[in-house]
Steps between C-alpha positions, in 0.01 A plus 500: 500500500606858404606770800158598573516588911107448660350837499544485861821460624624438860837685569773333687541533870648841603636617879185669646260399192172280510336362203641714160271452282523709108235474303609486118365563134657455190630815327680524142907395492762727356520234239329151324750284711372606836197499743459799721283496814414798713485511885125718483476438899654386816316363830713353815608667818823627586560705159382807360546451130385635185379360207586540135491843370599730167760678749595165742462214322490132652504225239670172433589436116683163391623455173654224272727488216393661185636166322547193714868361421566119439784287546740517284584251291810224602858528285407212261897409540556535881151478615528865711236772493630828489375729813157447608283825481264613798119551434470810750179598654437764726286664805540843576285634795458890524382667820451896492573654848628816626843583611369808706216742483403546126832284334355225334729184464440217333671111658604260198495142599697279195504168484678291206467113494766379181327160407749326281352414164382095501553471923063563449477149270780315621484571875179705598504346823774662596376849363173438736742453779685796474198700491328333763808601709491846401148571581528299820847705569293842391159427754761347805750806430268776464489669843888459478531639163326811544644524887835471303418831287349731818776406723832418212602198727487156336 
């Protein structure tokens, strides 16, 4: 199934936070390889948070390759491939805050995962793995990932 997050989506635990919930809708991506979804509200105690706006957005876009690469073909003589290309896909989260009264900011959250082309036929178990482990790593870390940027200690 395609990235399509539920149009309600629980946030992971945060110090001091109960129950994030953000409420999403579908909005157009910046291009025909992506799927854009806007954060239109927020509910939970603990935060006081904003949704999406013209001036502040908050949106999650992920993206794949324009062309999906294949393995290369083997050295008929010596039997080597030359070097394996990466499909890369994308999510890139954007938050619009304020850095004081009236500066408008805007938090960029990138993150690449390089999928070597053929790993998805040959070995998708693996590729289910490693994403399992990143979201699992993402929802277990998240109080210490964003405790990490307030305070700069890891």
């Amino acid at each position: 199934m395609p990235w399509s997050p539920d149009s309600s989506t629980t946030g992971g635990a945060q110090t001091g936070v109960t129950s994030p919930t953000f409420t999403l809708v579908s909005d157009t991506p910046p291009a025909i390889n992506a799927s854009k979804k806007v954060v239109t509200a927020y509910s939970g105690a603990g935060l006081t948070v904003s949704a999406n706006s013209a001036s502040k957005p908050f949106d999650a876009t992920f993206s794949k390759p324009t062309t999906l690469r294949s393995l290369p073909a083997a050295n008929p003589v010596t039997g080597l491939r030359t070097q394996i290309p990466n499909n890369q896909y994308k999510l890139v989260i954007r938050k619009g805050g304020l850095a004081e009264v009236g500066v408008p900011v805007q938090m960029v959250v990138r993150l690449t995962l390089d999928v070597p082309a053929g790993m998805e036929t040959y070995n998708p178990d693996e590729v289910r793995a490693c994403v399992s482990f990143l979201v699992g790593l993402l929802n277990e870390e998240s109080a210490d990932i964003s405790d990490t940027l307030l305070t700069g200690v890891v």
